[in-house]
N, C-alpha and C positions, 0 to 999 in steps of 0.2 A: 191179649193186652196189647186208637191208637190212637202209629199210636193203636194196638188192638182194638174193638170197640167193640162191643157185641150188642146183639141186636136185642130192642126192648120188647117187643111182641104184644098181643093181646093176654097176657097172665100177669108180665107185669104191671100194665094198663088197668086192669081192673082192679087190681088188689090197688094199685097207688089213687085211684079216685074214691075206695073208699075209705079208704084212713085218712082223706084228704086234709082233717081239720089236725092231724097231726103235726101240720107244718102251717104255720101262720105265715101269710103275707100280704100286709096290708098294702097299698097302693091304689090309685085310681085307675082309671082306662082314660088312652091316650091312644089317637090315632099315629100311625104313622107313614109318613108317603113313599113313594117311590123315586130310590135315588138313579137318577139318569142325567148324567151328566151332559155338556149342552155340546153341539157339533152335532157332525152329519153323519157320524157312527151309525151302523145301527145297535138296538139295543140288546145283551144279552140279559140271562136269567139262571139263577144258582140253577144247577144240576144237582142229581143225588151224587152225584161223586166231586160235586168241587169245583169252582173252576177258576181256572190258573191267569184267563187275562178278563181284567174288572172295569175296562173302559168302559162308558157309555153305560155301567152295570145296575139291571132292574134286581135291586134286592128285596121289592115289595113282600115277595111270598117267603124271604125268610122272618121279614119283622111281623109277620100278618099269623106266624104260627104263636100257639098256647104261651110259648116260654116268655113270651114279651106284651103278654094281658096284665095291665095296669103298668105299662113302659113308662118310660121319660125318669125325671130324677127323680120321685118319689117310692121307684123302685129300689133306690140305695139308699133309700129310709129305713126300709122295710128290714126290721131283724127278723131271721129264721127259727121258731121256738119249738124243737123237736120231742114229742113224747115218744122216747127209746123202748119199742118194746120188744124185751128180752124172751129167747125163746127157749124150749124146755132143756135141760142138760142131756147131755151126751153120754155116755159111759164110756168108757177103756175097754176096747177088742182088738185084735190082733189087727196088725198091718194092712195083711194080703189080703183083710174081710173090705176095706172100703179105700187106702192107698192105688195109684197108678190107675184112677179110671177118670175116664169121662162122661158127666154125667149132664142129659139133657133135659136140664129143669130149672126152674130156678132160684138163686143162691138165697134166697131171701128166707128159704129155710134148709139148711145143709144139714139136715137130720143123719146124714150117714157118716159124719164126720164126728169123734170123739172131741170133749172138750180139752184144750188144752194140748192138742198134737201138732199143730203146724209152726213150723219154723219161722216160717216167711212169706206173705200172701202177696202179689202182685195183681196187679189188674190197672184196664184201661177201661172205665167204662163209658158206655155212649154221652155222647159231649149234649145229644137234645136237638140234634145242629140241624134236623130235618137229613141227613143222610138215608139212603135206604134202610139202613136196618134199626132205627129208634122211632118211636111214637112222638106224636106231637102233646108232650106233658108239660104242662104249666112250669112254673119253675118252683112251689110247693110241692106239686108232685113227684117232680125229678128228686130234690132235695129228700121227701121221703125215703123214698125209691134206695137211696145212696143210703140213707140213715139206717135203714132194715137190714140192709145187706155187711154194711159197715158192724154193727153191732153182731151180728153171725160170724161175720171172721175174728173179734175181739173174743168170742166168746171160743172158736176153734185155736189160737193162737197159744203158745205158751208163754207164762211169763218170760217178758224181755224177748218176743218174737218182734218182728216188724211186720209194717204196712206199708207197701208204697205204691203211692196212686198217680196215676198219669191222665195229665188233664189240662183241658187247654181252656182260654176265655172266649168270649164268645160276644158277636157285634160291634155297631158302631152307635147307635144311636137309640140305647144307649151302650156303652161297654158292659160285659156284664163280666165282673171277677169272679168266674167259678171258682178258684183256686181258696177265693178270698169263702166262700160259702163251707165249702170245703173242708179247709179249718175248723169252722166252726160246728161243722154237725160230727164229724170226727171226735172233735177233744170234746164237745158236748155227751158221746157215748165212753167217753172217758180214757181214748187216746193221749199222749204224751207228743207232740211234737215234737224230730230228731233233726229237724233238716230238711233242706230243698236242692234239688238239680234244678237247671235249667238245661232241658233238652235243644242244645238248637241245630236246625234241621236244612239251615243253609245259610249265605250270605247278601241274598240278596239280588246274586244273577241268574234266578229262574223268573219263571213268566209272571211273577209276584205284581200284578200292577195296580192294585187298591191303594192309591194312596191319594186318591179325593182330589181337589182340585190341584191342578199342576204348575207348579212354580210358582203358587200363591197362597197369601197368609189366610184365602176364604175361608175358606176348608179340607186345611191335607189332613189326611188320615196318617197314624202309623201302621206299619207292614212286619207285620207277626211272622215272626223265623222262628219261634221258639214256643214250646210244653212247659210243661212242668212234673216233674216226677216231686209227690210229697212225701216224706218220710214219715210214718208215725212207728211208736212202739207202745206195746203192752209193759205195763205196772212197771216194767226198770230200764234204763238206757244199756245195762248191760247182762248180756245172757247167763244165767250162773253154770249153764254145762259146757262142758269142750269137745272136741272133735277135732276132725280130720280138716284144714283147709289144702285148697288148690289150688289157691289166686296165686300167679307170680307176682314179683315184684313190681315191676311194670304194670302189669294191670290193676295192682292196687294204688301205686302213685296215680294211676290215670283216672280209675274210679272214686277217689275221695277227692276229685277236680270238683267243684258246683258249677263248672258246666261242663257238661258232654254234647261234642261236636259229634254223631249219629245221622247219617243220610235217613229219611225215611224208606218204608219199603211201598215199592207199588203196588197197588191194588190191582191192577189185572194179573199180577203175576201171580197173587196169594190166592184171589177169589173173593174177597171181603172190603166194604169201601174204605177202611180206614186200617190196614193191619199194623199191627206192633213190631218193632223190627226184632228178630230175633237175635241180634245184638248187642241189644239196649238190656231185653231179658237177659239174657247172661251176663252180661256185668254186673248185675244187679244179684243174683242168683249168688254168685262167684263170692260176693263182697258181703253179702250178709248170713251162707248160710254156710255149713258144714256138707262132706259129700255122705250121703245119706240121709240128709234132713230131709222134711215134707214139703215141698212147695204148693201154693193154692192159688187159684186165681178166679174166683168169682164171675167174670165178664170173661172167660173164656176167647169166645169170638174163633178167630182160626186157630187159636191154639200157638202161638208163639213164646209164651209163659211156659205150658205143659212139655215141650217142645225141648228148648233150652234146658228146661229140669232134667228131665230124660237123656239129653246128650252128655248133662256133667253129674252124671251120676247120683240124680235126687230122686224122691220120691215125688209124685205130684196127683193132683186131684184138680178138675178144672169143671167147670159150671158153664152152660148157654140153656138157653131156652129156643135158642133157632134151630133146627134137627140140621140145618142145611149147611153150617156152622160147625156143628157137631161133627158131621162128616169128612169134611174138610180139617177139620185137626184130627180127628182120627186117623185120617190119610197121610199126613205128615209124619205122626208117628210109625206108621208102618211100613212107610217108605225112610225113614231113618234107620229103623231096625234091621231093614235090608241090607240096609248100608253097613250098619256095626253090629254087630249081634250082643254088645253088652248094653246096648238101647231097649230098655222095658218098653214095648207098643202099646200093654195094657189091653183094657177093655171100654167101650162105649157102654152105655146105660142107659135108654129111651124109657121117659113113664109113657 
């Protein structure tokens, strides 16, 4: 869980093009050009990993992919109409039958998970952004994609569990409020909205330089320092069992803040082009769960969700489809456990 991201692959590709009409969205098709701003720069071009200075910058090939077929404003016409379909129940078996593993497949059906056992599901899933590790999906298909998966963790969750999803917006031309879609296919599978963070991730003095024309009313753009963590909970705002916490005081004045100031983490460091910080996860962890509850995180990715569970003494269960992914949070965990021997490293799961 980034920001985690995990990667979309060819399995969720296929299944979201063919449920395709499960997500209406009406819109035309609009071209859209390349913005290169004028001077003697030369021009750059997104990278799979970002890039940090935006002068002179050709964003052609990110408006030219799936998620912005039928762009301009008739795409914030377009309501999202989700057919939720629910999948078979789970039965009650012991812990140690399907808790603390990592499983590489994906989460769109979590057959190994009982209905009703997880405490707290976190995830970051891929933003669509053309990054290395997501498919280039329409934004019905994305929307799916998030709807199928969404409804598998409502359905693993127990009453009065949480959701919280991290997720950022995406473009210029037009803006597109994932955040705002979000909402909506969420509480459409029958989420409760509790709440929002906003993650912000700096101030403004790193290489941030998208902001469109300079010192003039043409066209500046705003310069996005900030996520969003969204809160949702199953059927009650508040849990009816108790437990054990281990938030201090301090870190609960800090974490019931709506906004968390959060450095992000670097990708080369983690291996993954968007990682989650494992800070963010623990706060999060800390604040809504008991120690010993189940943690889940759907979008896996390198595993900084699983991660965090495992150092404050949770249970967890975490989901990718990228083996490459997989291994790389299984690696975290086993070099964690080296480190502390009360760290459960668990197991991986390859179908």
């Amino acid at each position: 869980m980034h920001s985690a991201r995990s990667d979309f692959g060819a399995g969720y590709s296929a299944r979201a093009r063919e449920e395709k009409n499960s997500l209406r969205i009406n819109a035309s098709s609009t071209g859209v050009a390349s913005v290169v701003q004028e001077g003697s720069r030369q021009g750059t071009q997104t990278s799979s990993f970002g890039v940090s200075r935006r002068e002179a910058h050709d964003a052609s090939a990110f408006y030219a992919r799936s998620l912005y077929e039928g762009g301009g404003a008739e795409l914030f016409a377009a309501v999202a109409h989700a057919t939720i379909e629910r999948r078979p129940s789970v039965e009650a078996k012991p812990l140690e039958e399907w808790a603390d593993r990592l499983y590489c497949q994906t989460s769109e059906d979590m057959w190994q998970i009982p209905d009703g056992s997880v405490a707290l599901a976190i995830t970051s899933p891929p933003y669509n952004a053309g990054k290395d590790y997501d498919e280039d999906l329409s934004l019905a298909d994305y929307l799916g994609l998030i709807s199928r998966v969404g409804a598998e963790v409502y359905r693993t969750l127990r009453p009065g569990g949480r959701y919280v999803v991290n997720i950022a917006n995406l473009g210029r031309k037009p803006y597109i409020p994932l955040h705002a879609y979000f909402y909506a296919c969420h509480m459409r599978i029958g989420f409760l909205p509790a709440g929002e963070v906003i993650w912000q991730k700096g101030r403004g003095a790193s290489g941030n330089c998208a902001w469109g024309s300079w010192m003039s009313a043409k066209a500046p753009r705003l310069r996005d320092l900030h996520e969003y963590l969204l809160v949702f909970v199953k059927d009650d705002f508040s849990r009816p069992d108790r437990g054990e916490s281990d938030i201090s005081r301090d870190e609960f004045m800090e974490a019931t803040l709506s906004v968390w100031e959060i450095p992000p983490e670097r990708a080369s460091r983690v291996g993954h082009p968007a990682p989650f910080p494992v800070e963010l996860a623990t706060r999060v962890v800390k604040l809504y769960t008991y120690v010993g509850d189940v943690v889940l995180d759907p979008f896996n990715g390198s595993g900084s969700t699983t991660l965090a569970a495992a150092l404050n003494g949770r249970h967890y269960v975490g989901y990718d489809i990228n083996p490459e992914y997989c291994a790389i949070a299984q690696r975290r965990l086993d070099e964690a456990q080296k480190e502390n021997a009360d760290v459960t490293a668990g197991h991986l799961f390859e179908n």
